[in-house]
C-alpha positions as YAML, in Angstrom:
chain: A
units: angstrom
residues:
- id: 1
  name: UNK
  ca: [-2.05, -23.52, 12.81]
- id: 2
  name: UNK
  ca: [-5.36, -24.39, 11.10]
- id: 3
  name: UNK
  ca: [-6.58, -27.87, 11.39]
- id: 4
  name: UNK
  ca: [-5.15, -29.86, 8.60]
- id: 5
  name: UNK
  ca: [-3.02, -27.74, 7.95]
- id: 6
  name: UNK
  ca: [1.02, -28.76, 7.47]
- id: 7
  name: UNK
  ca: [3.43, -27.43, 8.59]
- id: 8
  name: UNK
  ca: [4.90, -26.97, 5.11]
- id: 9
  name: UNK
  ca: [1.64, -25.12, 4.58]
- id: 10
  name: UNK
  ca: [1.98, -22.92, 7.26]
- id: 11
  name: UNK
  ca: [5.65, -21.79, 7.04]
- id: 12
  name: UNK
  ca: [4.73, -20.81, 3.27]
- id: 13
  name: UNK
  ca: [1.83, -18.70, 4.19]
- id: 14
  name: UNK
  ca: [3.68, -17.35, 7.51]
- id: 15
  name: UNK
  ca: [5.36, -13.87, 6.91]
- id: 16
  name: UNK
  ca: [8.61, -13.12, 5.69]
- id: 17
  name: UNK
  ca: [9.14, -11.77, 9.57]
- id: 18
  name: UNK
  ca: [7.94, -10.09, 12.77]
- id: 19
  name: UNK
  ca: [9.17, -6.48, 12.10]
- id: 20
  name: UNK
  ca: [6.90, -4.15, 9.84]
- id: 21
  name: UNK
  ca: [6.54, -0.52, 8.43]
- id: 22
  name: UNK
  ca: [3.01, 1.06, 7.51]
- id: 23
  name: UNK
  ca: [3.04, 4.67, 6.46]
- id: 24
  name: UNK
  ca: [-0.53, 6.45, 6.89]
- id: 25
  name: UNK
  ca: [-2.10, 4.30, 9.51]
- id: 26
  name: UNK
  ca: [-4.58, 6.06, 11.17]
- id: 27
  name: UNK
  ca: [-7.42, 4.99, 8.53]
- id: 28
  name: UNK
  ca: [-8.57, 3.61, 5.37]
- id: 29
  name: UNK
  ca: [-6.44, 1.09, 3.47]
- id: 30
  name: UNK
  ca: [-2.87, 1.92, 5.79]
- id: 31
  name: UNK
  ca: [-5.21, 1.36, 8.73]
- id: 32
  name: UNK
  ca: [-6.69, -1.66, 7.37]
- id: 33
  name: UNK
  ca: [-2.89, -3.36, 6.46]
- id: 34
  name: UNK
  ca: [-1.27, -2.40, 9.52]
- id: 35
  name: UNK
  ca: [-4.14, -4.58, 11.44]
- id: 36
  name: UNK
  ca: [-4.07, -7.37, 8.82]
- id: 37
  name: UNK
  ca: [-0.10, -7.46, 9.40]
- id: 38
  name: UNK
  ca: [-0.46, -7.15, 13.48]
- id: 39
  name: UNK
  ca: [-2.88, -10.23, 13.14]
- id: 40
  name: UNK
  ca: [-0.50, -12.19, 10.88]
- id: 41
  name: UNK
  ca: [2.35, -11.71, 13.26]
- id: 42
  name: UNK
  ca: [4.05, -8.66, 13.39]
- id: 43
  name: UNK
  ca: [4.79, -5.94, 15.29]
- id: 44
  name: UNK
  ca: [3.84, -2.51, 13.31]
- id: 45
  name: UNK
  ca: [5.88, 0.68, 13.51]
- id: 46
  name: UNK
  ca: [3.63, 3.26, 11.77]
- id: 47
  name: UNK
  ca: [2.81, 7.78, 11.01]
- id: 48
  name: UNK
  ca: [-0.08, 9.31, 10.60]
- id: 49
  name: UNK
  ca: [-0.69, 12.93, 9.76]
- id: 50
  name: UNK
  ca: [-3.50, 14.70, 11.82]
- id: 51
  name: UNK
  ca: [-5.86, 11.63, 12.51]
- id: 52
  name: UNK
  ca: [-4.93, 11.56, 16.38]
- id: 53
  name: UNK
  ca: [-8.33, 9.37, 17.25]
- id: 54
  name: UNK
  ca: [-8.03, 7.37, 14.17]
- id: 55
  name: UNK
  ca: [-4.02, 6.31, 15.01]
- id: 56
  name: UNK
  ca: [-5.06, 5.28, 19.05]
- id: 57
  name: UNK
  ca: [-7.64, 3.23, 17.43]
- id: 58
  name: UNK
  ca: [-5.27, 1.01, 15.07]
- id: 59
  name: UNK
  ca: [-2.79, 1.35, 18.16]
- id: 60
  name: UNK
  ca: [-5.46, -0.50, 20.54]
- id: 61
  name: UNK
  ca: [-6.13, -2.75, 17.23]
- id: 62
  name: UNK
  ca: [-2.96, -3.37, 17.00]
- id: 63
  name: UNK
  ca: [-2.70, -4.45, 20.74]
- id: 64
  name: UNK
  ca: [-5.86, -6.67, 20.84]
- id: 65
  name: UNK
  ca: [-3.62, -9.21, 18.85]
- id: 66
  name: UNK
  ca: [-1.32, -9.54, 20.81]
- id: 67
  name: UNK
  ca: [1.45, -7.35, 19.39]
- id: 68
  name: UNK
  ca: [3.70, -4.40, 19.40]
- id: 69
  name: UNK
  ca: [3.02, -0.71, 18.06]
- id: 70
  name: UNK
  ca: [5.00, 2.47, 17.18]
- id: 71
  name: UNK
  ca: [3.30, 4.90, 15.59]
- id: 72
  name: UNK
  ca: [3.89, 8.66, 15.08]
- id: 73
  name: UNK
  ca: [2.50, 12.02, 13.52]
- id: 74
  name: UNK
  ca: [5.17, 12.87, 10.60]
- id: 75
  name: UNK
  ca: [5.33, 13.57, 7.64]
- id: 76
  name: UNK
  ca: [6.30, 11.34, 4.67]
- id: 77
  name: UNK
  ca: [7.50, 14.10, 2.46]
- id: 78
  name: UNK
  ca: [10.31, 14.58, 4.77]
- id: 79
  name: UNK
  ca: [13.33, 12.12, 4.97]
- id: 80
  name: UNK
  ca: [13.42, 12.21, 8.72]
- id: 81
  name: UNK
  ca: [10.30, 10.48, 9.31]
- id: 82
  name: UNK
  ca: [11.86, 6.81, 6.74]
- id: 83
  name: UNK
  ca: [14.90, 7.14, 8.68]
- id: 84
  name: UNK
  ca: [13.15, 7.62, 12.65]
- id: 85
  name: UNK
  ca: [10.54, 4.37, 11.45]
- id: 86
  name: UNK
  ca: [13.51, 2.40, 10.07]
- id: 87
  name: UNK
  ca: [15.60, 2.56, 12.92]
- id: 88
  name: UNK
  ca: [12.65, 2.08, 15.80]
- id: 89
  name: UNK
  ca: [11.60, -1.24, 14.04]
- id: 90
  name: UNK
  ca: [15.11, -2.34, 13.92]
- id: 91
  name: UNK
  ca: [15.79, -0.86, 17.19]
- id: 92
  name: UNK
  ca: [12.83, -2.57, 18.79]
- id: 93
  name: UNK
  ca: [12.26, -5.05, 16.97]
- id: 94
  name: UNK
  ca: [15.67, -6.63, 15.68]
- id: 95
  name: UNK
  ca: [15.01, -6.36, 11.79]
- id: 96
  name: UNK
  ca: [13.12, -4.86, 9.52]
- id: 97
  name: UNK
  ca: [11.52, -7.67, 7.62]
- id: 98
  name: UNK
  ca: [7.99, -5.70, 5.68]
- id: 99
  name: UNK
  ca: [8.01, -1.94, 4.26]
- id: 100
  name: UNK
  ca: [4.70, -0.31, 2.84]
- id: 101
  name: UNK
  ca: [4.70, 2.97, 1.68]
- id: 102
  name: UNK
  ca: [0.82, 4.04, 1.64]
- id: 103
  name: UNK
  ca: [0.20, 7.30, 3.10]
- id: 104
  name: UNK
  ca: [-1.20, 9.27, 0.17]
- id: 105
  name: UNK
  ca: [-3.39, 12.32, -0.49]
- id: 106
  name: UNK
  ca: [-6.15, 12.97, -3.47]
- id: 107
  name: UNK
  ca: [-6.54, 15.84, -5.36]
- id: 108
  name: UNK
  ca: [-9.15, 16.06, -8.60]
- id: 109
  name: UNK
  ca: [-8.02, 18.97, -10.84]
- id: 110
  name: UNK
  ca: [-7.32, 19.31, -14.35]
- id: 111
  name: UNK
  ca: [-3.83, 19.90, -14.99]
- id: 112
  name: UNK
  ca: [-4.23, 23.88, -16.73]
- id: 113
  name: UNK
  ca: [-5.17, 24.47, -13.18]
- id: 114
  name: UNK
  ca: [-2.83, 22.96, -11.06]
- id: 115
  name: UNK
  ca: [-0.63, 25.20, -9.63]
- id: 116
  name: UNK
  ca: [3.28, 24.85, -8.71]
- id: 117
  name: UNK
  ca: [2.18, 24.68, -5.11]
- id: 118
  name: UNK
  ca: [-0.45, 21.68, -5.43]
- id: 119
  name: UNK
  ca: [1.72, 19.98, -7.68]
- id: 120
  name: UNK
  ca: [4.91, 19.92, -5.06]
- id: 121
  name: UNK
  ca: [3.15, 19.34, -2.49]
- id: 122
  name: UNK
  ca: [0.81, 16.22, -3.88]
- id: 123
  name: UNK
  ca: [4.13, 14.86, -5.15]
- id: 124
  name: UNK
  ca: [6.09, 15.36, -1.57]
- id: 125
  name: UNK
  ca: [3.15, 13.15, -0.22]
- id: 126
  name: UNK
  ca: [2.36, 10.61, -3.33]
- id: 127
  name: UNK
  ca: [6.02, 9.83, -4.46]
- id: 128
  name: UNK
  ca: [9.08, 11.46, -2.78]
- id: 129
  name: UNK
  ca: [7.98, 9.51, 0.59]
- id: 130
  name: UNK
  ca: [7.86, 6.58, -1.32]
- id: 131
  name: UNK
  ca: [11.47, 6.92, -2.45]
- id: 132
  name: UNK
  ca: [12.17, 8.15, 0.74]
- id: 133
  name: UNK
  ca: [10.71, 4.92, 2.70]
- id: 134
  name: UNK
  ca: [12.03, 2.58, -0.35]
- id: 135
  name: UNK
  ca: [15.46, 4.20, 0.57]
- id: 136
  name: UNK
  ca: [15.41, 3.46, 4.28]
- id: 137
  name: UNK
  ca: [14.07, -0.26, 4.14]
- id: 138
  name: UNK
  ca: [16.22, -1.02, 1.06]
- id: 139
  name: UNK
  ca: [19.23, -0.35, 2.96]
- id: 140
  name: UNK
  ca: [18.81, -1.70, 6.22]
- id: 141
  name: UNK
  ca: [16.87, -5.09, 4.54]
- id: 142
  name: UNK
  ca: [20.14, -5.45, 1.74]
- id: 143
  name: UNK
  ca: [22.29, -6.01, 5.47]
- id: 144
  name: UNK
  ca: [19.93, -8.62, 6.64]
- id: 145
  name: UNK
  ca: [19.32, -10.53, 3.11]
- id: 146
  name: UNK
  ca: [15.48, -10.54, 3.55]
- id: 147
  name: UNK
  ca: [13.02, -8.14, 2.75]
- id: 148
  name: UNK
  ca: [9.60, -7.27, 1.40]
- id: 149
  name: UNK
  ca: [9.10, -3.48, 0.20]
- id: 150
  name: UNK
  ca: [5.39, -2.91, -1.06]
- id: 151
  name: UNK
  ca: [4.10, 0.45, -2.81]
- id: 152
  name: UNK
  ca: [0.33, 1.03, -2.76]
- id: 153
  name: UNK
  ca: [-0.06, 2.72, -5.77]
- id: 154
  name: UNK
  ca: [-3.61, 2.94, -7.66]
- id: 155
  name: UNK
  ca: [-5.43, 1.10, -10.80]
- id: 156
  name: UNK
  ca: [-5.64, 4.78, -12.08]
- id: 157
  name: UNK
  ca: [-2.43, 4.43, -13.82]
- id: 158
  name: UNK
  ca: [-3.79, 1.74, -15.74]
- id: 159
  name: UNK
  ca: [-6.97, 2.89, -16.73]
- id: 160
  name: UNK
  ca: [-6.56, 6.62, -16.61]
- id: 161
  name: UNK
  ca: [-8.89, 9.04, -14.70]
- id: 162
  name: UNK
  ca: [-9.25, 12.66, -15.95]
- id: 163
  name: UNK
  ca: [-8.92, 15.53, -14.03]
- id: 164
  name: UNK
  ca: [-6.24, 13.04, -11.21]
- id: 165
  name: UNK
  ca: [-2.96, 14.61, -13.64]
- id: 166
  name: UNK
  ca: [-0.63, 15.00, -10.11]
- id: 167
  name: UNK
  ca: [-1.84, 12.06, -8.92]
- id: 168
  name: UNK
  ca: [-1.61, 9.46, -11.56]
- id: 169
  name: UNK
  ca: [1.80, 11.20, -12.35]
- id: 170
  name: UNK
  ca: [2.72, 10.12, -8.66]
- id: 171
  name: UNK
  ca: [1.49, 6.64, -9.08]
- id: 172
  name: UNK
  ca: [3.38, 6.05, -12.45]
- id: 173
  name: UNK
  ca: [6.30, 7.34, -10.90]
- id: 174
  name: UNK
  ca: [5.72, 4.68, -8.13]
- id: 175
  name: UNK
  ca: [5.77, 2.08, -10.77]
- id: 176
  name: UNK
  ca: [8.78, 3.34, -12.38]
- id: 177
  name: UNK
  ca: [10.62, 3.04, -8.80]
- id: 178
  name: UNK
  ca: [8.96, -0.45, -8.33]
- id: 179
  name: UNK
  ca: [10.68, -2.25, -10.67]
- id: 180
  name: UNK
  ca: [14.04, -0.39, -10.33]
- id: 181
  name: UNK
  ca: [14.64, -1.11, -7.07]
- id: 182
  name: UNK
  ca: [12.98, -4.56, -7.56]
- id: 183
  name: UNK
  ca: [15.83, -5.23, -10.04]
- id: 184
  name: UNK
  ca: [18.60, -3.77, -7.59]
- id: 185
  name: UNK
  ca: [17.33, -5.34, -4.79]
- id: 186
  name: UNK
  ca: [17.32, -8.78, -6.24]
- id: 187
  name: UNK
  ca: [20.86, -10.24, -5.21]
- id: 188
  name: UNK
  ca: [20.14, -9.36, -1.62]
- id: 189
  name: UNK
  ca: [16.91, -11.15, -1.74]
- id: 190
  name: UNK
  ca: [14.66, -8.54, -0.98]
- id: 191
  name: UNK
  ca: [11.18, -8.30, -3.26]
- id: 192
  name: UNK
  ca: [9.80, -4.98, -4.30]
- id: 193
  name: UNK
  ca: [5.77, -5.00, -5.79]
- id: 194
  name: UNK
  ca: [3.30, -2.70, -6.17]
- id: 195
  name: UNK
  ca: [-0.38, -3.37, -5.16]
- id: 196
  name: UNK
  ca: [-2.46, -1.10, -7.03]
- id: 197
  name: UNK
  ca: [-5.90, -0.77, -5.92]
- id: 198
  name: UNK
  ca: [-9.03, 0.14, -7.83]
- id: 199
  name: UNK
  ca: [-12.39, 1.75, -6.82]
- id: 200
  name: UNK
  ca: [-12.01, 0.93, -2.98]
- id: 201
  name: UNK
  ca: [-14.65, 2.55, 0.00]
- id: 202
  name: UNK
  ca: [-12.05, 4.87, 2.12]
- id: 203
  name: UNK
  ca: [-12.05, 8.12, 3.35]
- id: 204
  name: UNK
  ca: [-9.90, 9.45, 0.67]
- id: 205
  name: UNK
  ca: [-12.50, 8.88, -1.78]
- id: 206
  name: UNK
  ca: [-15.23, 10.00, 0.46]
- id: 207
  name: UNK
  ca: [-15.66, 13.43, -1.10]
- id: 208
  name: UNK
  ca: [-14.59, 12.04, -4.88]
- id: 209
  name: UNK
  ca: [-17.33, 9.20, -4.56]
- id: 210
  name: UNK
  ca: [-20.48, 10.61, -5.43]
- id: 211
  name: UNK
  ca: [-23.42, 8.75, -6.18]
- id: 212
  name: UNK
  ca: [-23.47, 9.06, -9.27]
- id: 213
  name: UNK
  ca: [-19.65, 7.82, -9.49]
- id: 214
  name: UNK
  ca: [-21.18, 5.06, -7.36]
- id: 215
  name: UNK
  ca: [-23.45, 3.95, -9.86]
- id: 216
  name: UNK
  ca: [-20.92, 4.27, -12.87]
- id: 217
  name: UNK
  ca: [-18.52, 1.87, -10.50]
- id: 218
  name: UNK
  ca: [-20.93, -0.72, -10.19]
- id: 219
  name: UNK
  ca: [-22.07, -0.47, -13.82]
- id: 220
  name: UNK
  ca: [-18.33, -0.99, -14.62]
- id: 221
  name: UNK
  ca: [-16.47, -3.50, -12.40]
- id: 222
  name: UNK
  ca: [-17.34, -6.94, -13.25]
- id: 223
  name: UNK
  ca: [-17.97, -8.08, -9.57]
- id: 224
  name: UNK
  ca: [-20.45, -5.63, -9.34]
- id: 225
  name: UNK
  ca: [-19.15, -3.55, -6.18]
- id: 226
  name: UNK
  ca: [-16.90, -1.29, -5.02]
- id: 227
  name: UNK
  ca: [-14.16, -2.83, -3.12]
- id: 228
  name: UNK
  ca: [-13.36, -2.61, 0.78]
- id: 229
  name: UNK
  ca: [-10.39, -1.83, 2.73]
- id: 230
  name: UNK
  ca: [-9.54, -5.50, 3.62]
- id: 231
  name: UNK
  ca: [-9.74, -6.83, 0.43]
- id: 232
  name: UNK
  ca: [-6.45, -4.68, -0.18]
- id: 233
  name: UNK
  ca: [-4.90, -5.69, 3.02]
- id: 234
  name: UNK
  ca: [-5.35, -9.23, 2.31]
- id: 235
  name: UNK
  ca: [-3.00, -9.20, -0.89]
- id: 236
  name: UNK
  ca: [-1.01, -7.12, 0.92]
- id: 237
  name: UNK
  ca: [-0.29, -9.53, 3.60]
- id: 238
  name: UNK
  ca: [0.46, -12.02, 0.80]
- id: 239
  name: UNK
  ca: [3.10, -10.13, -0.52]
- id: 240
  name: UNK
  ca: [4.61, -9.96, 2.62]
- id: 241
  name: UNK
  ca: [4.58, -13.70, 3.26]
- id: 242
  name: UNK
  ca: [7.22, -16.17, 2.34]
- id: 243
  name: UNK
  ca: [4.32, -17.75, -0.51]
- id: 244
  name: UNK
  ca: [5.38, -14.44, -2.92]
- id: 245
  name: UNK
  ca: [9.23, -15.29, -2.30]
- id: 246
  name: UNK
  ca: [9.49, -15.43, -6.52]
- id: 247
  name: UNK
  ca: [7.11, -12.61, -6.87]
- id: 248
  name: UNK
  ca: [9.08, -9.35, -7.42]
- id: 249
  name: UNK
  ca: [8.38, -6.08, -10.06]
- id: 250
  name: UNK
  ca: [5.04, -6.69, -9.81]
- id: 251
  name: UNK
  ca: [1.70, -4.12, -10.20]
- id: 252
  name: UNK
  ca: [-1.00, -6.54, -8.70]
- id: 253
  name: UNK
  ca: [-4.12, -4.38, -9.61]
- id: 254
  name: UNK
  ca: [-7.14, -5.36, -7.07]
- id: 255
  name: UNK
  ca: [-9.86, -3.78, -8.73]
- id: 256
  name: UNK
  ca: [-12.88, -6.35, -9.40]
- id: 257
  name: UNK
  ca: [-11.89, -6.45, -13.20]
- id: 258
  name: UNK
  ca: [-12.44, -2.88, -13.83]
- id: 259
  name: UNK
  ca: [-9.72, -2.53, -15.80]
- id: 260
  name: UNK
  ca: [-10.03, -5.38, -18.28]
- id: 261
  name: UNK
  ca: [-13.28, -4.70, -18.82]
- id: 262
  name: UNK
  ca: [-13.68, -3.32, -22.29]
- id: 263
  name: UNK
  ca: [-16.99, -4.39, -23.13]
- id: 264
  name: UNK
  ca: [-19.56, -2.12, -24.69]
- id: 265
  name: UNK
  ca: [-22.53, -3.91, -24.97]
- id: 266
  name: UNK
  ca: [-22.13, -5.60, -28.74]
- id: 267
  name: UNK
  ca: [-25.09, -7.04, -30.35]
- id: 268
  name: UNK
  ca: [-24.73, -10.82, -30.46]
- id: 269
  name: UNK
  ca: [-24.62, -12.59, -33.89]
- id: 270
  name: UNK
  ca: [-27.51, -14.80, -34.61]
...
């Protein structure tokens, strides 16, 4: 406990419980959450796609706190990989207290040339293993009474990107789920929020992030920056603790003011 702190303090800023999911662990802003989780408290069952170096490196991460790790190459477009994560946390673990669905792909195309295939399988990725993984916790945390399920979705469906059609589609479907199942979920006391990030430094947007997008960014956001990885995780793990126990059907956009941020440079009156 920090010093001063009491023990009202702590219990409200503890986690809702030892036993969490993280879907696309092996870098960037999954990475990033499974650690901040592991270092609040809990043990972290977790898949990856084809990152093997990146996934032994949150797994050691993982371990330097002190806790426990399962985590697996699958694939969140399939059904079987919610179910196998559900059941090893409860299995191991005795609950299944946290659930974030983050493992996501990015594709920058305009729509008139999107074709069926890239626009199955972005969705499989950006939204059908988000129902998929809302599915599983949902109905193993109604059982237990408790529950936190959190979808990383993206500021993009706020203030909309061109040529990001699929993907913004995905992330408004996200939303849409969000505060369905935050609805239905209610009377078993389980919360469901989004946390929607905005320009963020990760590997995804390695390629997308050019320097000139760089400059535009910090032109933009109000803080001045693009954001980091952390800075995600760290809401994250607030929405997992008991302090966001009256917090549910939420989109908490993290983007440095980007998206409020209308201003074109009026002249001032005199």
């Amino acid at each position: 406990m920090t010093i001063g702190a009491t023990p009202e303090a702590s219990w409200r800023t503890a986690l809702i419980g030892p036993s969490a999911v993280v879907t696309g662990v092996s870098n960037g802003i999954g990475r990033s959450i499974a650690v901040a989780l592991a270092e609040a408290g809990a043990n972290v069952a977790g898949c990856y796609g084809s990152d093997h170096q990146g996934a032994q490196r949150v797994r050691n991460q993982i371990a330097a706190t002190g806790r426990d790790s399962y985590i697996i190459q699958a694939d969140t477009g399939d059904p079987a990989t919610a179910e196998t994560l559900a059941t090893e946390a409860v299995d191991r673990w005795g609950s299944l207290d946290i659930w974030v669905n983050n493992a996501a792909r990015l594709m920058v195309k305009p729509v008139v040339e999107t074709t069926d295939e890239d626009w199955h399988g972005l969705l499989a990725a950006n939204l059908h293993g988000f129902f998929y993984g809302s599915r599983a916790a949902a109905t193993i945390m109604y059982g237990q009474k408790r529950g936190r399920i959190i979808n990383i979705t993206s500021a993009a469906d706020v203030l909309v990107v061109e040529n990001l059609g699929t993907y913004i589609a995905a992330k408004g479907g996200i939303i849409g789920l969000t505060k369905t199942l935050a609805l239905e979920a209610a009377r078993h006391q389980v919360t469901v929020n989004a946390v929607s990030p905005g320009a963020i430094d990760t590997p995804l947007n390695l390629k997308a992030y050019t320097p000139e997008v760089r400059r535009t960014y910090e032109a933009r956001i109000p803080l001045g920056r693009i954001g980091a990885e952390d800075e995600i995780a760290d809401v994250v793990a607030f929405v997992a603790s008991n302090a966001s126990r009256y917090l549910t059907g939420q989109e908490i956009v993290v983007d440095g003011g980007l998206v409020i941020n209308g201003t074109v440079g009026h002249a001032l009156d005199e």
